[in-house]
C-alpha positions in Angstrom: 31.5 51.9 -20.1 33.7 52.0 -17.2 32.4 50.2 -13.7 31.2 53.4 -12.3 29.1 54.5 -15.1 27.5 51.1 -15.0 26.8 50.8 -11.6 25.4 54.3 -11.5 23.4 53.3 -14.8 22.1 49.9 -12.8 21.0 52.0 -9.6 19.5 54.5 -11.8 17.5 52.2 -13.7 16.6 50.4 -10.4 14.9 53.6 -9.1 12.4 53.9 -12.3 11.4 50.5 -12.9 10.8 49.5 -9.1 9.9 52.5 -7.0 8.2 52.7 -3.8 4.8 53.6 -4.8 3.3 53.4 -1.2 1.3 56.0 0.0 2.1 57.9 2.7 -0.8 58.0 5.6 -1.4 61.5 5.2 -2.1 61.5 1.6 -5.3 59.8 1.8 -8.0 60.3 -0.8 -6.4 63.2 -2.5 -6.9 63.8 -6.1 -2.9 65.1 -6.1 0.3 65.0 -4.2 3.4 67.1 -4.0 6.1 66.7 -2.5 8.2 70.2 -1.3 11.7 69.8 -0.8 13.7 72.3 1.1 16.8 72.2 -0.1 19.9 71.0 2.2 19.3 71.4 6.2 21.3 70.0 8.9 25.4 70.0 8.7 24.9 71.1 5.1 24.2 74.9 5.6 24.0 76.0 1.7 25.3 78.4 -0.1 25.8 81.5 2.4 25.9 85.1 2.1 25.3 87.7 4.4 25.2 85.8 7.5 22.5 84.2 5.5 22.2 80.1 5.2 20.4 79.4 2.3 19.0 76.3 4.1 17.0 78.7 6.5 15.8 80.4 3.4 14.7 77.0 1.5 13.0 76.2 4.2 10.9 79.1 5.1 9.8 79.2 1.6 8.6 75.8 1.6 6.5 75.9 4.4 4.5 79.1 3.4 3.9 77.5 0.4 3.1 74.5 1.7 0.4 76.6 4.0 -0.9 78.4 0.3 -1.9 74.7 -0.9 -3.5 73.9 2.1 -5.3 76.5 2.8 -6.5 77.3 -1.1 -6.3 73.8 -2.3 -7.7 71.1 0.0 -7.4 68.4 -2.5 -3.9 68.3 -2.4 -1.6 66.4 -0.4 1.4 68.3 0.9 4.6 65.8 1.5 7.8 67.7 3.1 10.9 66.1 2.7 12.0 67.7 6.4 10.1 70.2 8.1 12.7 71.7 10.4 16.6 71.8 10.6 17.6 68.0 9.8 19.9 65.8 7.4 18.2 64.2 4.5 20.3 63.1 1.9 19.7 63.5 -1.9 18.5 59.9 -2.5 16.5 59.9 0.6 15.0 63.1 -1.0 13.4 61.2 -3.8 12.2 58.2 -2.4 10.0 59.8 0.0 8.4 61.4 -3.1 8.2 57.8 -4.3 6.7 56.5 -1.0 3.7 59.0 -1.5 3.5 58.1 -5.2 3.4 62.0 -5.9 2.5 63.2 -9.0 5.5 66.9 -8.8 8.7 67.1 -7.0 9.7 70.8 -6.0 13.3 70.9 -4.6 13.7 74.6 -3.3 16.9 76.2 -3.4 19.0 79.6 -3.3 21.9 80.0 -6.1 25.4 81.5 -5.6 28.2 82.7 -7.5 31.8 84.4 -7.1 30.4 87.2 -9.1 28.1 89.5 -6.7 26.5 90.9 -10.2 24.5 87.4 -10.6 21.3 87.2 -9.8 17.6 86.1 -10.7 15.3 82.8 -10.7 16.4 79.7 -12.4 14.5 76.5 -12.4 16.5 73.2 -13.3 15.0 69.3 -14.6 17.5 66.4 -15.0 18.5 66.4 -18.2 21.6 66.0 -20.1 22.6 69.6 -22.4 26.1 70.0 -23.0 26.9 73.4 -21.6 29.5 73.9 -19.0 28.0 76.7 -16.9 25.1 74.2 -16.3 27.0 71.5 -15.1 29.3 73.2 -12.7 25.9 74.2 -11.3 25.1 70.9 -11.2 27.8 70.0 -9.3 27.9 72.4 -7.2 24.8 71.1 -5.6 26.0 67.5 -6.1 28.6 68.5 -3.4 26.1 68.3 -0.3 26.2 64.3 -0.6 29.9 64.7 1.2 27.9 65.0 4.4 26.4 61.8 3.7 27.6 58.4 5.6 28.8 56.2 3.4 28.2 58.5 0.4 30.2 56.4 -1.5 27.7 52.8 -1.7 24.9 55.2 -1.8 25.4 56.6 -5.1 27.5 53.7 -6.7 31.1 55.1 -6.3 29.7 58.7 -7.8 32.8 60.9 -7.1 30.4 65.0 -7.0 33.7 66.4 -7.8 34.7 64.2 -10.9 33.5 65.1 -13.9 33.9 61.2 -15.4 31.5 60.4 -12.8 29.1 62.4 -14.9 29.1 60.3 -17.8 26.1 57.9 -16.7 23.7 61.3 -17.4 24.2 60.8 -21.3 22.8 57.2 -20.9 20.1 58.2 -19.1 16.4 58.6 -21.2 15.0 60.7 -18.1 11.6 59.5 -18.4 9.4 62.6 -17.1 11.4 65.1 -19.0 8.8 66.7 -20.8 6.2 67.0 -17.6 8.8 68.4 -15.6 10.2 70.9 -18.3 6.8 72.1 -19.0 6.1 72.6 -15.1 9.8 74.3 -14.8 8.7 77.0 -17.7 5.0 77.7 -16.5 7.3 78.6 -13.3 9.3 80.9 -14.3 6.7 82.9 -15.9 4.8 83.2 -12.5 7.8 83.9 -10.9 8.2 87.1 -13.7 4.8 87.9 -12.9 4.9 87.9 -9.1 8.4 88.9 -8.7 10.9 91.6 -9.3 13.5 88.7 -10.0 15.4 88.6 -13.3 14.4 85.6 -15.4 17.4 83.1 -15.8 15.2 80.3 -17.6 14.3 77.0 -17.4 17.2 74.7 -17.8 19.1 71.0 -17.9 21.2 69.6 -15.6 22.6 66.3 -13.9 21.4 67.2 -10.6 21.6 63.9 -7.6 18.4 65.2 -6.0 16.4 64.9 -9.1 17.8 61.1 -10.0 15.4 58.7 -8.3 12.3 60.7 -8.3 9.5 58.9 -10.2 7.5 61.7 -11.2 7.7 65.2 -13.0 10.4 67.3 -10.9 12.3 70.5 -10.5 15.2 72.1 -9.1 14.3 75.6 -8.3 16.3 78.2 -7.5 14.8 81.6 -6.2 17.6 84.0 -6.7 21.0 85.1 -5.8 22.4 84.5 -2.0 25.5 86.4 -3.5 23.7 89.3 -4.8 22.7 91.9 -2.1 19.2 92.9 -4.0 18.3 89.6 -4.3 19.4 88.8 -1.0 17.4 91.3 1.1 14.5 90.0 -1.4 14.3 86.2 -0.4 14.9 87.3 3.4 11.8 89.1 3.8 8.5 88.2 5.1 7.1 89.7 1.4 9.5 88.6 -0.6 9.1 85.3 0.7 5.7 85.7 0.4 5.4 86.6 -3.2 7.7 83.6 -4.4 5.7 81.2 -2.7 2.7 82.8 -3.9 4.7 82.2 -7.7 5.0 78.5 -7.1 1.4 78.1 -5.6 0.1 79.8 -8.9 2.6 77.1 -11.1 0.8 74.9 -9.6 -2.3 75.4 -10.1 -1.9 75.8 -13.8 0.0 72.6 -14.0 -2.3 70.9 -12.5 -5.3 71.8 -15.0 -2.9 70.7 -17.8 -2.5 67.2 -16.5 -5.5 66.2 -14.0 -8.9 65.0 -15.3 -10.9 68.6 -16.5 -13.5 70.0 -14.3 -16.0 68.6 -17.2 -17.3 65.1 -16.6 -15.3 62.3 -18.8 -16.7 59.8 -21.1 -16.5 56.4 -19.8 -14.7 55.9 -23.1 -12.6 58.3 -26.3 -14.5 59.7 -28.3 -14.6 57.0 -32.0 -13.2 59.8 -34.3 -9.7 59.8 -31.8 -9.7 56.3 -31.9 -10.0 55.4 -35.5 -7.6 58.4 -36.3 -4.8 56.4 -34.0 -5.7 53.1 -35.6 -5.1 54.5 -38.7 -2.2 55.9 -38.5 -0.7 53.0 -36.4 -2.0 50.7 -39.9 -1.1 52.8 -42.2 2.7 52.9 -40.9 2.8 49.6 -40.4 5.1 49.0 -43.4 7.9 50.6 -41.5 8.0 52.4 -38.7 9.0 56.3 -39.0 8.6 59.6 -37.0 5.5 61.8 -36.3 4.8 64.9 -35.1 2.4 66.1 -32.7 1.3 69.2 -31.0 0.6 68.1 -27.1 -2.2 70.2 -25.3 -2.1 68.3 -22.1 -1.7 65.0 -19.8 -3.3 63.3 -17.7 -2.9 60.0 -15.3 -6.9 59.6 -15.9 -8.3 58.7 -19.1 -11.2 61.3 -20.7 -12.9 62.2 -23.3 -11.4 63.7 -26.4 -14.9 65.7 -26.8 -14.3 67.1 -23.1 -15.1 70.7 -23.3 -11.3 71.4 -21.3 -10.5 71.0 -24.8 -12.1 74.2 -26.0 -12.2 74.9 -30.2 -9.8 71.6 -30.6 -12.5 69.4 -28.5 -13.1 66.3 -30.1 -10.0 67.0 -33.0 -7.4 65.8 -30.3 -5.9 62.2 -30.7 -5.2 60.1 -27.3 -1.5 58.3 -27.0 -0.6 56.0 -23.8 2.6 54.6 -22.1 -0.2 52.6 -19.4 0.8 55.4 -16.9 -0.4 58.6 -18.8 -2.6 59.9 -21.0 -1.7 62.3 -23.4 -3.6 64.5 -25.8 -3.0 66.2 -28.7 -3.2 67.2 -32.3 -1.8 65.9 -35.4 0.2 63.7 -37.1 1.9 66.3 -39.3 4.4 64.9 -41.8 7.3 67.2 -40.8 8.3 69.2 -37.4 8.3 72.6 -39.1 4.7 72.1 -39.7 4.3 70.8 -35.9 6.1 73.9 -34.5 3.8 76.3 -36.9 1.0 74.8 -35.7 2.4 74.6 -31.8 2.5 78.5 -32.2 -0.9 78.5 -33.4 -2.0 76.1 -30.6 -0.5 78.4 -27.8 -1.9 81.7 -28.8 -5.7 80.1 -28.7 -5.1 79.4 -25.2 -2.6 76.5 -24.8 0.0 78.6 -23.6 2.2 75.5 -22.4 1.7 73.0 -25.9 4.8 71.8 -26.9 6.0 69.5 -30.1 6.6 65.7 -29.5 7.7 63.2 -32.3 6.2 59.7 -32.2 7.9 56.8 -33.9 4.6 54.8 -35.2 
């Protein structure tokens, strides 16, 4: 590994095991906290189209959602990472998501392209897929940190225009890659449902901003600055209006997948979960090998696996832990075909979001 990739690795690592976890003041007693991040600002205008500067657009969008949550939901903190026309740069970006211990990251952005035909919503998590499109994407956005002082110490030597400096993202086991991916596809469904806007997908990329968060976090972009129909679209007052109104409702149902259900917990799980983990952690104790698992939900609290939130699977789920979160779900099955039949199974009885996750036990 050359000395870039390690330093870049070292820093990396850095930001996960020893993040700033102090809460802001304005967080309080909140039950959640997220953190809205309009995207670029200051000297760094954006892409631009129109006589429009995407940063404008980030920005409006951020703060009418940011009004949605606190008007509809009072138990949520709202964190900006600026609130007017400022520089903040992309590691900056992260750790003041890290200084309010937030539990989602939502860096708002506006997407461009050479090719005026282009257009639609696309929301982005760190991640690693080999596909070309995706990381000169990636690196277009990686470009902002050239309006950075000293740019250069900041990110390790990271070179936004190299692609060797990308190498560090295949080392990288990003450790809320499932959390975020799950919040990044229950957004672009709202966004289909609230908006006119094409559906691009949830994707993977290397993106800067995304490196040192220490929660579940997305990239979103909410259409084409190059493509007039999408253009006029995020410019107006109901346009604007409607995809803020998208990522309040994201939200929302993210957050009844991974707080504490409305039901009151038990002080303790349920026996039958707990003798079903023991004894398939005993039974495998010969050697250690892969399992498969349906996950319904996740949760920083510990509950019940008899909690009614649960619905017909209530008191069939099985509770796993890394000390952080708590996640719930059904299984073992022997072999990930029979995980993704069931996963289909699971979604259509109203776990729309249940996704299949092996387990080395």
């Amino acid at each position: 590994m050359n000395y870039i990739a390690k330093a870049i690795l070292t820093t990396i690592i850095s930001g996960f095991v020893l993040p700033i976890c102090a809460a802001t003041a304005s967080v309080g007693d909140k039950s959640f906290t997220v953190v809205l991040d309009p995207g670029h600002g200051g000297r760094s205008p954006g892409a631009v189209g129109g006589g429009v500067l995407e940063k404008e657009i980030n920005l409006q969008i951020a703060l009418a959602l940011g009004a949605l949550i606190e008007k509809n939901a009072p138990d949520v903190a709202v964190v900006y990472t600026r609130r007017d026309d400022r520089d903040v740069g992309l590691a900056e970006r992260g750790a003041i998501a890290n200084r309010a211990d937030a539990d989602l990251f939502i860096s708002i952005h506006i997407n461009a392209l050479d090719n005026a035909s282009a257009n639609g919503t696309s929301t982005w998590v760190m991640g690693t897929e080999k596909n070309a499109a995706n990381l000169a994407e990636a690196m277009r956005e990686n470009e902002v940190i050239r309006y950075e002082e000293n740019y250069q110490e900041t990110y390790a030597g990271f070179a936004p225009g190299s692609a060797e400096s990308y190498i560090m993202f295949r080392l990288l086991q990003y450790a809320h890659f499932e959390s975020s991916l799950q919040f990044a596809r229950i957004l672009q469904r709202h966004y289909g449902t609230r908006t006119p806007m094409r559906d691009r997908g949830a994707e993977q990329g290397p993106f800067l901003v995304l490196w040192k968060a220490a929660m579940p976090a997305v990239l979103t972009e909410v259409g084409f600055i190059s493509n007039e129909a999408d253009r006029r679209y995020i410019t107006s007052k109901a346009g604007q209006a409607k995809i803020a109104g998208a990522l309040y409702d994201a939200l929302s149902e993210y957050r009844t997948l991974v707080q504490r259900p409305a039901a009151t917990p038990a002080p303790s799980p349920a026996p039958t979960a707990t003798s079903r983990t023991t004894e398939t952690k005993t039974s495998s104790a010969t050697a250690p090998q892969a399992r498969y698992y349906v996950q319904l939900s996740a949760s920083r609290a510990r509950f019940s696996t008899d909690n009614s939130a649960f619905g017909e699977y209530r008191g069939k789920v099985v509770e796993h832990t890394d000390g952080v979160w708590y996640r719930y779900s059904l299984g073992p099955f022997a072999t990930r075909a029979r995980a993704e039949d069931a996963k289909v199974e699971v979604r259509r009885r109203g776990f729309p979001e249940a996704f299949v996750k092996e387990i080395i036990e």
